[in-house]
Wavefront OBJ file of the C-alpha trace (Angstrom):
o trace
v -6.007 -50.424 10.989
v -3.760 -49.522 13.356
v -1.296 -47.163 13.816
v 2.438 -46.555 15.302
v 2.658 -45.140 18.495
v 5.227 -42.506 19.407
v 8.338 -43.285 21.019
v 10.498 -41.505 23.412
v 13.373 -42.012 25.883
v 14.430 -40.869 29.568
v 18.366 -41.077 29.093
v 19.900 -42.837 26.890
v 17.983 -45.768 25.052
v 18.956 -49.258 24.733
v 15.604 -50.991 23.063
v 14.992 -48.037 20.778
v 18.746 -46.810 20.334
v 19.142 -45.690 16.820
v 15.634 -43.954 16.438
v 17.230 -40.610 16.051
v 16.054 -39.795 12.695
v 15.466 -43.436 10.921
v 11.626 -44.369 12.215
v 12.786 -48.383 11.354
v 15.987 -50.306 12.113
v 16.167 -52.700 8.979
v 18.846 -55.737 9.143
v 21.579 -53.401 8.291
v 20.611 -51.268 10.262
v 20.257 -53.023 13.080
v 23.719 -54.243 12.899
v 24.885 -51.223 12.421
v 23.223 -50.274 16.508
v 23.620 -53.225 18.150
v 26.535 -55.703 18.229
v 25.634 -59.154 17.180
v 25.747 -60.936 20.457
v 27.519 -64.331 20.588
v 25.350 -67.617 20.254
v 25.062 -68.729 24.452
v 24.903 -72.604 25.757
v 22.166 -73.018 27.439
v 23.497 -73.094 30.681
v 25.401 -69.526 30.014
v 21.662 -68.008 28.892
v 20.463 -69.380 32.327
v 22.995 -67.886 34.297
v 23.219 -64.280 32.241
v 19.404 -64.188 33.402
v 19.891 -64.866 36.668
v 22.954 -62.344 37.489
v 19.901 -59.537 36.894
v 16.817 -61.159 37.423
v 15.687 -60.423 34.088
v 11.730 -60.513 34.281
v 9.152 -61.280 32.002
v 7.560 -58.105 30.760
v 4.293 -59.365 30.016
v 2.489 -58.370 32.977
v 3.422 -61.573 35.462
v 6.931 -60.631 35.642
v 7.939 -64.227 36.158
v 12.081 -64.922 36.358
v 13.129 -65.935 32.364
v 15.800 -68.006 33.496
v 13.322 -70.434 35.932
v 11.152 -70.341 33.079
v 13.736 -71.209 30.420
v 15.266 -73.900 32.710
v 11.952 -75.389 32.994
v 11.466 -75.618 29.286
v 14.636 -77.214 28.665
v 14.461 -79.750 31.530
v 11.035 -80.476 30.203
v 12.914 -80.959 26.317
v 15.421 -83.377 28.059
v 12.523 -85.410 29.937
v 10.353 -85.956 26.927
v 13.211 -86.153 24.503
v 11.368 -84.053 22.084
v 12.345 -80.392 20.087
v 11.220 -77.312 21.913
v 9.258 -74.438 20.579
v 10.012 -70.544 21.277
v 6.875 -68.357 21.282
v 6.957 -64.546 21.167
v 3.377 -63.323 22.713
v 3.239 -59.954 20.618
v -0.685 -60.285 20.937
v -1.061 -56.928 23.135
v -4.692 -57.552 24.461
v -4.325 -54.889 26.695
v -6.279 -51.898 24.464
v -4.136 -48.811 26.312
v -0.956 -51.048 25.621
v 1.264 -50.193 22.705
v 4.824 -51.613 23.562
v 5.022 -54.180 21.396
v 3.401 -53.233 18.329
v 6.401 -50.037 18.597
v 9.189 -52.729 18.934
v 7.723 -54.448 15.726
v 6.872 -51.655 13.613
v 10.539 -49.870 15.007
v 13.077 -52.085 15.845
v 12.201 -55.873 15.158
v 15.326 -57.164 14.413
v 15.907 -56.549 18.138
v 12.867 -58.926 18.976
v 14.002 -61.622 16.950
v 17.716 -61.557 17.550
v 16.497 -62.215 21.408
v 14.479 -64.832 20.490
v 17.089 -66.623 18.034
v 18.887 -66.678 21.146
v 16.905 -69.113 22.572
v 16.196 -70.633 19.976
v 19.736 -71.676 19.820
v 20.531 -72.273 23.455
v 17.368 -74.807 23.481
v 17.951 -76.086 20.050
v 14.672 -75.386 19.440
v 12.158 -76.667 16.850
v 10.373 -73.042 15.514
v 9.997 -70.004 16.567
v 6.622 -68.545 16.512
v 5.646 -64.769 16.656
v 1.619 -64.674 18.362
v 0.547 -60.893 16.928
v -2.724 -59.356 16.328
v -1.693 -56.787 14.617
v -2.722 -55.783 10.975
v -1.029 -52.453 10.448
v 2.928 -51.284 10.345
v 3.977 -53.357 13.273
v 2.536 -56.567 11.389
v 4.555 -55.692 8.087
v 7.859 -54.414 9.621
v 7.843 -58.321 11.305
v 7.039 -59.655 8.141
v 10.221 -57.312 6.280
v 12.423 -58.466 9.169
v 12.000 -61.987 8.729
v 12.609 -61.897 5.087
v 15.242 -59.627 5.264
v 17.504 -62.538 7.828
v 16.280 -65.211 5.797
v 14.231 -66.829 9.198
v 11.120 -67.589 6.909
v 12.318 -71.173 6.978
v 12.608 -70.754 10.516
v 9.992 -68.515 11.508
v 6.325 -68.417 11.347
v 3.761 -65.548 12.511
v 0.453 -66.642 13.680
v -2.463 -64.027 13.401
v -5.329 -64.332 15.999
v -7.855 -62.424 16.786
v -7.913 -59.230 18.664
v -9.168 -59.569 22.194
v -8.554 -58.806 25.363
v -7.840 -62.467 26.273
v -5.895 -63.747 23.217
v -2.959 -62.775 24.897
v -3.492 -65.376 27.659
v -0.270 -67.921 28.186
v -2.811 -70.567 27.126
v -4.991 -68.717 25.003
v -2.093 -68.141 22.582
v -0.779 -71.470 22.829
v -4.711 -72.531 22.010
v -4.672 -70.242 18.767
v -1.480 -70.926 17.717
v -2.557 -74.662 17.599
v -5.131 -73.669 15.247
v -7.996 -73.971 18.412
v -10.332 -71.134 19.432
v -7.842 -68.984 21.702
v -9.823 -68.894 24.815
v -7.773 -69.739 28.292
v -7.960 -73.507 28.722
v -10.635 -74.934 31.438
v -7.712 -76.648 32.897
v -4.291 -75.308 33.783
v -1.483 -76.668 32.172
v 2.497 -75.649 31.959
v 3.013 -73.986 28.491
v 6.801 -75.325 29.538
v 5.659 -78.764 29.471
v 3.117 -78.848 26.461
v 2.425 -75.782 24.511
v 2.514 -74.978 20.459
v 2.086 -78.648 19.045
v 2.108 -80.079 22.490
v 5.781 -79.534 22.764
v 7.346 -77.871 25.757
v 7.497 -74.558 24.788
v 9.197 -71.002 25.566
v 6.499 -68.344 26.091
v 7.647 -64.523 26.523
v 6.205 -61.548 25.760
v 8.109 -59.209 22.506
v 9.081 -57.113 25.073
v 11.175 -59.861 27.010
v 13.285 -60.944 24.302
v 14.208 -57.834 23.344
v 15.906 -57.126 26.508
v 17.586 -60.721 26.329
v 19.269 -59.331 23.340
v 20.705 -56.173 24.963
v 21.437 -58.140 28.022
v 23.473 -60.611 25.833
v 24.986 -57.764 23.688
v 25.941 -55.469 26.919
v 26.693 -58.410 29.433
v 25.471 -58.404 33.335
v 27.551 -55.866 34.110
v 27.009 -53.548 31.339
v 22.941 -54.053 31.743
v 23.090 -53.303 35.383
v 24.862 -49.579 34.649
v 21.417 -48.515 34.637
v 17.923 -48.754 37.294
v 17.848 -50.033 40.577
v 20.670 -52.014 42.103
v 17.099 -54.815 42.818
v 15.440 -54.083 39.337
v 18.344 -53.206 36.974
v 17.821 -51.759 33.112
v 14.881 -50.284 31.533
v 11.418 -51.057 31.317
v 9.267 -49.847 28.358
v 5.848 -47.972 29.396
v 3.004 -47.182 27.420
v 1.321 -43.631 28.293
v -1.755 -42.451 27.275
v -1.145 -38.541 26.093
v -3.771 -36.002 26.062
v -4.559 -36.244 22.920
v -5.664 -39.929 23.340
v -2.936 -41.108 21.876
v -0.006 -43.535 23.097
v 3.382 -42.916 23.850
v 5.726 -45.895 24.171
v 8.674 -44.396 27.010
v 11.739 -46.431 27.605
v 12.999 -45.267 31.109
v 15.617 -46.638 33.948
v 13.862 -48.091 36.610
v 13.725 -45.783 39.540
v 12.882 -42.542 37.976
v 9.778 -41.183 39.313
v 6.675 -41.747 38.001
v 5.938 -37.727 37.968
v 8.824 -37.101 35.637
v 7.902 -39.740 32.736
v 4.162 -38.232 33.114
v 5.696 -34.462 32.389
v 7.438 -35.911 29.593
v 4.321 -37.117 28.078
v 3.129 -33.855 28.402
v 0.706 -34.435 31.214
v 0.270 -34.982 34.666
v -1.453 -37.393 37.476
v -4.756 -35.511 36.806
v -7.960 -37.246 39.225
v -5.586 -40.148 39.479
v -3.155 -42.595 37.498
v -4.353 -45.862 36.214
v -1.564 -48.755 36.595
v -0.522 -51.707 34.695
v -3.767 -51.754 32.437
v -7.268 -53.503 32.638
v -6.213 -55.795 34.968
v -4.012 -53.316 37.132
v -4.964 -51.200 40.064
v -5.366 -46.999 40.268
v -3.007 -44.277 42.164
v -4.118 -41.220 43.544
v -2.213 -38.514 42.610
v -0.840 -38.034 45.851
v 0.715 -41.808 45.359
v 1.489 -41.249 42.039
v 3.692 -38.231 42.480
v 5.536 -40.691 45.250
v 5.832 -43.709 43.046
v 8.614 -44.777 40.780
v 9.266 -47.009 38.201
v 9.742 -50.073 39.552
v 8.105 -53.005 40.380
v 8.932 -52.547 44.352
v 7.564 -48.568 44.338
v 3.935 -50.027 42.445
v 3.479 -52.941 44.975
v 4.029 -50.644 48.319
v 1.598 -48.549 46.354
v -0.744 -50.897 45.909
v -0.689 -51.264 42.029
v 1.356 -53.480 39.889
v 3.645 -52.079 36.721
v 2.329 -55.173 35.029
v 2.785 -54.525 31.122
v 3.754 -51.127 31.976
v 0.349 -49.300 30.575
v 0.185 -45.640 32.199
v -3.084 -43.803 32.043
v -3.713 -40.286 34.017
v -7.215 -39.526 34.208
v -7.794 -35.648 33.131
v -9.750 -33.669 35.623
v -12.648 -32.998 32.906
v -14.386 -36.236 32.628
v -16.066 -38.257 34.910
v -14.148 -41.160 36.639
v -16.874 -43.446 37.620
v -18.452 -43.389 33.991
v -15.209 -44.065 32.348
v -14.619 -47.333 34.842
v -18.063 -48.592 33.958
v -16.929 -49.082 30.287
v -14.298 -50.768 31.063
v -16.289 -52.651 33.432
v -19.001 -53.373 30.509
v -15.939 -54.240 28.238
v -14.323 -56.650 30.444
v -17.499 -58.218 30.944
v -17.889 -58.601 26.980
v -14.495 -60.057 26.986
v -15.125 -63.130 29.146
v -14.048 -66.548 27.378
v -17.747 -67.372 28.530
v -16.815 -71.248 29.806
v -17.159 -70.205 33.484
v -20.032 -69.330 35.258
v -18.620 -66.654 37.769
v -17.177 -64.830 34.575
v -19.864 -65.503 32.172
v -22.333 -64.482 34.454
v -20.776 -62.213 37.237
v -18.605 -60.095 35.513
v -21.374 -58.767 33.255
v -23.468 -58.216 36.555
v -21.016 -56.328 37.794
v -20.886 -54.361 34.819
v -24.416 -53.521 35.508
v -24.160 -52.635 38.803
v -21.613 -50.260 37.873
v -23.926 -48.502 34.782
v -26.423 -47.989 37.713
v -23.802 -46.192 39.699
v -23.408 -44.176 37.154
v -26.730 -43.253 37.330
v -26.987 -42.965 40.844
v -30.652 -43.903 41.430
v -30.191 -47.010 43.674
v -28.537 -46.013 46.425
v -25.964 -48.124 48.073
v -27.022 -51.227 46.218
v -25.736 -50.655 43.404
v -22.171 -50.328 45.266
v -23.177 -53.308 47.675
v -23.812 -55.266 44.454
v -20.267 -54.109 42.723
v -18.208 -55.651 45.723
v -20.197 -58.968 46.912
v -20.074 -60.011 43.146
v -16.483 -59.235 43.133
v -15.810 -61.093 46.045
v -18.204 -64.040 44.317
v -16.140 -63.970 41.077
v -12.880 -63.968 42.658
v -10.324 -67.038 42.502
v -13.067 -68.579 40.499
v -11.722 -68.427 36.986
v -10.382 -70.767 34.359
v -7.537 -67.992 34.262
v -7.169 -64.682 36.141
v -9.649 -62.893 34.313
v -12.616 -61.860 36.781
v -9.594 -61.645 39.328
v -7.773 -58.997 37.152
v -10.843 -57.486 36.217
v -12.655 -57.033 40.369
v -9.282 -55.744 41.598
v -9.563 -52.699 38.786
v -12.816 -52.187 39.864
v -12.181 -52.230 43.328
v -9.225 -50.372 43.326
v -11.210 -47.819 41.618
v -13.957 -47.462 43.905
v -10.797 -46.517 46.721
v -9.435 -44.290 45.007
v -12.648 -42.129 43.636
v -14.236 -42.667 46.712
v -15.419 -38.911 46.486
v -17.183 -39.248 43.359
v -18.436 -43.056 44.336
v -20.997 -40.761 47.188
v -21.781 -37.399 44.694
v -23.160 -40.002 42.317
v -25.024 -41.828 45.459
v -26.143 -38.416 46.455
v -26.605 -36.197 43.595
v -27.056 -38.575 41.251
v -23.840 -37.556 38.991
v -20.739 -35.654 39.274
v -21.873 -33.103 36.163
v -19.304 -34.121 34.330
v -19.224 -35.986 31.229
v -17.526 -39.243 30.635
v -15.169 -38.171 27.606
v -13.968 -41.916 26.669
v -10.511 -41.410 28.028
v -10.109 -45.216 28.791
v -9.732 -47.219 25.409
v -11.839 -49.224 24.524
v -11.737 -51.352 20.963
v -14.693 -50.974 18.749
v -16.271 -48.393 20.877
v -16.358 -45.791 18.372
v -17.692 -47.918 16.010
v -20.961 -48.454 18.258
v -24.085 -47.237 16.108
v -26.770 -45.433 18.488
v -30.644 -45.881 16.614
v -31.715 -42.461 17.559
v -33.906 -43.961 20.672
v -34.415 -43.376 24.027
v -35.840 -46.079 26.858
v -38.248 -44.494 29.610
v -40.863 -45.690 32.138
v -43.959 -44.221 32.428
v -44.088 -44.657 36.335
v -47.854 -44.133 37.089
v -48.103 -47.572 34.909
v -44.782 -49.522 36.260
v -45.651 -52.731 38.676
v -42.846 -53.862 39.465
v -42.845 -56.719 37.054
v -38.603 -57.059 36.616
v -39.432 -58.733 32.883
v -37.587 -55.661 31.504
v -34.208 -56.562 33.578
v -34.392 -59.933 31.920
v -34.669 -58.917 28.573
v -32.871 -55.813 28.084
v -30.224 -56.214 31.018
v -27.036 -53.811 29.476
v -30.199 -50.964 29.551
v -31.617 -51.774 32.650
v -30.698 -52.568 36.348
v -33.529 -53.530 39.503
v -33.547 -51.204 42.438
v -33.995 -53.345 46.064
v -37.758 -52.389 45.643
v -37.652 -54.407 42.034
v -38.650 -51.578 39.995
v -36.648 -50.516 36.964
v -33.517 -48.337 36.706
v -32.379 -47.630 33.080
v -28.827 -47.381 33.349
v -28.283 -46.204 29.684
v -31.139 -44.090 28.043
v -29.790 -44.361 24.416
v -30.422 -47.027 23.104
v -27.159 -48.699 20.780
v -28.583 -49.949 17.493
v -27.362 -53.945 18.967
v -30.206 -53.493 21.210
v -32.856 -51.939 19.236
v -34.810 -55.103 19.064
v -34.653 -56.490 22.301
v -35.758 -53.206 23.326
v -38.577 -53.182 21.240
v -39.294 -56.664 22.557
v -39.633 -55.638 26.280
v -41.672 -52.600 25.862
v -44.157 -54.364 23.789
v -43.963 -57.577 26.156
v -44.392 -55.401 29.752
v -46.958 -56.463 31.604
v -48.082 -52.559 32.435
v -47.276 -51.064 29.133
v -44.648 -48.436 31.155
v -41.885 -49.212 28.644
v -41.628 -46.306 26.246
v -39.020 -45.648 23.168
v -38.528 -42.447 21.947
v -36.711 -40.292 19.406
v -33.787 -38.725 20.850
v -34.120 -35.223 21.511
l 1 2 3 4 5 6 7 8 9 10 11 12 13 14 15 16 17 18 19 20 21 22 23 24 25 26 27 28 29 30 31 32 33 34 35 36 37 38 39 40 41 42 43 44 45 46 47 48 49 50 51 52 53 54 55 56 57 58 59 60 61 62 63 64 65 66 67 68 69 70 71 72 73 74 75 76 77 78 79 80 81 82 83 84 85 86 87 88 89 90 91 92 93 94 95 96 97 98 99 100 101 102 103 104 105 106 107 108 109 110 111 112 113 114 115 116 117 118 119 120 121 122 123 124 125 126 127 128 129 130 131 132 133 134 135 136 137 138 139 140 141 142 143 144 145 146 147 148 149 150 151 152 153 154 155 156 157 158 159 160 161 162 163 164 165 166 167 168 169 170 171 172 173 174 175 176 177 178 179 180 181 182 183 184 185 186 187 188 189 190 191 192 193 194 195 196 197 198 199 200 201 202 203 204 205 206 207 208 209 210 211 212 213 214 215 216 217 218 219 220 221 222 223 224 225 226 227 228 229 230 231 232 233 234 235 236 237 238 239 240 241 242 243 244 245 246 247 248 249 250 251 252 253 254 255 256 257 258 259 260 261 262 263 264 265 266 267 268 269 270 271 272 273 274 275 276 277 278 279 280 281 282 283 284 285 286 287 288 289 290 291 292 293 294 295 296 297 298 299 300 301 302 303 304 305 306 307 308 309 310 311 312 313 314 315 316 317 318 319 320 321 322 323 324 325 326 327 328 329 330 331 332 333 334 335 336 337 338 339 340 341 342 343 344 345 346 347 348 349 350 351 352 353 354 355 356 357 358 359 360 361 362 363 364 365 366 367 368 369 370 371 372 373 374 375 376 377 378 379 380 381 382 383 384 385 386 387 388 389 390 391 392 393 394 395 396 397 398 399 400 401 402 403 404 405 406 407 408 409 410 411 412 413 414 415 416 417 418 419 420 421 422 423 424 425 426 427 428 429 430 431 432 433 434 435 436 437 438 439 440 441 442 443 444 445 446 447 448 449 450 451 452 453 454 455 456 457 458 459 460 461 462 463 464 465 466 467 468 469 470 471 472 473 474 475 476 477 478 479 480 481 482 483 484 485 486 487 488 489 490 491
């Protein structure tokens, strides 16, 4: 089940105005906050976008009004009803934006979205959410309260890192697996019942609806003269859990951090699974905005903040994620499938620092394998994390090479779903090395435990063995060749 995430402003709040002491803006609410904005033409939606380049917050930052124009010229062509789709999904794991605009203020969310819904004389709307806590049933209150029922529909689908892929969703929605498509298609074209459909992320359409309630002048009183308005981030705290901010752009990335009660730490982790890492040093330059990521080399993406605290161990932590991502592969293409999971291996065995500078060799010729290779940006997303991390802990990179660790403990301080819920069996792998040959069976059959040096002998890049692997484990020391596979009872 999950939970609510904490919310907080930097000035005054537009998205969560009226949080004060109410912890939900019901439909009275609501109107009580926020004016009702006027229904827009199509054409005056369009050009209310364009006077601030309103962005999609979903990661891509795409413009909304070349994206809505598309979807209505594409209405007009095929002479059939559009279809408005909210992506409320949240794949990312550290990202909690949308789930707080649900659970605190959804009335906001779907008064943008009735917007375009009326300027496109839409079909539906549709609301994409994985959810299953308060975020779930404050969309399901708001919707009955306004009557949309008859209007409205909320699709559930399952909670993965990919689900909240443009045509993922659009595959769900449609009642298909939601893995990305093998070919790419415009969602504008043919999306939810292969009509040309409206895809933006929660986040999005709530700022239509301020932008429509304060005007382009009004909306621009605030940020960057290039990047006007707010942005909503999520920020990891130190206590692990989120904290949804709603700042101006421009304000430095240092000062929403000290809010949060925290600092840069070993580094600052950027725009989520798919995002890139700051140093310190670049995060107490940067600002929020997409401009100050970019010349940093990141990308604010969803706007998912995580400083890495100086007590855990960097490169362990990025080989989760790196196993994780791997997991989370649609598994239709090969270079995913197969390459991200490799990678993921190549990164445990980092960790362990026992091969060298293969291990590392390995992590960036399979990145560069993997790359523009995808059905959908996936293993691109996921090598540039990767990479990006390797830059930026370069120091810890060569004490695992040549110490074989950094002595510090990997404390789980990048989220991962379902993690905690891992079983361990009690059982250690080991090699008896007077027996090993050689043989490389054991790399076939139990690779997540075991990576091959460039001499072909063993490396066990995760003694404990998780109860999921208990078998096969059991199944390669009983089938080596030598008899050097051991399990034991953890100490």
């Amino acid at each position: 089940m999950s939970t609510t995430p904490r919310v907080t402003a930097m000035g005054r709040p537009r998205l969560l105005a009226g949080l004060g002491r109410i912890p939900r803006l019901d439909a009275a609410g609501h109107r009580r906050v926020h004016r009702v904005p006027a229904r827009l033409t199509a054409g005056e939606l369009t050009a209310l976008a364009e006077q601030v380049d309103l962005r999609g917050r979903g990661g891509a930052a795409f413009p909304f009004a070349r994206k809505f124009a598309a979807v209505q010229k594409a209405a007009a062509r095929s002479e059939r009803p559009p279809v408005v789709l909210v992506n409320a999904t949240e794949g990312e794991p550290a990202s909690s934006k949308d789930k707080a605009l649900l659970a605190h203020v959804p009335h906001l969310v779907l008064a943008g979205a009735m917007l375009a819904v009326g300027a496109l004389r839409a079909k539906e709307l549709v609301i994409g959410i994985t959810d299953e806590g308060s975020a779930a049933r404050s969309l399901r209150s708001a919707l009955a309260e306004t009557g949309l029922g008859t209007r409205a529909r909320v699709v559930q689908l399952p909670e993965r890192f990919i689900t909240g892929e443009s045509g993922a969703l659009v595959r769900g929605v449609n009642g298909e697996t939601p893995i990305p498509p093998g070919r790419k298609g415009r969602t504008a074209e043919s999306g939810v019942d292969r009509l040309p459909t409206l895809l933006s992320n929660a986040e999005t359409f709530a700022q239509l609806a301020v932008l429509a309630e304060l005007g382009a002048e009004g909306y621009r009183a605030v940020g960057t003269t290039a990047e006007p308005g707010t942005v909503l981030l999520t920020v990891t705290a130190p206590d692990g859990g989120h904290i949804v901010v709603e700042t101006p752009t421009g304000v430095s990335l240092a000062e929403v951090l000290h809010r949060c009660g925290t600092d840069a730490g070993q580094g600052v982790m950027i725009g989520g699974y798919h995002g890139a890492w700051l140093t310190p040093a670049q995060a107490a330059a940067a600002t929020v905005s997409r401009e100050s990521m970019e010349a940093a080399g990141a990308a604010l993406g969803a706007g998912i903040v995580i400083p890495l605290p100086r007590d855990t161990c960097p490169i362990g932590e990025v080989a989760r994620v790196a196993a994780y991502m791997g997991a989370e592969s649609a598994g239709q293409c090969g270079p995913c499938r197969l390459g991200l999971p490799a990678i993921a291996r190549s990164f445990g065995a980092l960790v362990a620092g026992t091969t060298g500078d293969e291990a590392l060799a390995a992590i960036r010729s399979g990145s560069a394998i993997v790359r523009g290779r995808g059905a959908c940006s996936h293993p691109d997303g996921t090598t540039r994390f990767l990479l990006s991390a390797l830059k930026v802990f370069k120091d810890d990179v060569d004490t695992h090479l040549n110490s074989g660790g950094c002595g510090r403990p990997t404390r789980r301080v990048l989220p991962i779903p379902g993690e905690e819920t891992e079983e361990e069996s009690g059982r250690q792998l080991a090699v008896d090395w007077s027996r090993c040959a050689g043989h490389k069976l054991c790399s076939h059959l139990i690779p997540d435990l075991v990576e091959l040096d460039r001499f072909g002998y063993p490396v066990i890049t995760r003694t404990d063995v998780p109860s999921r692997l208990l078998r096969d484990t059991v199944k390669a020391a009983e089938m080596c060749p030598a008899l050097a596979l051991s399990i034991r009872s953890r100490a």
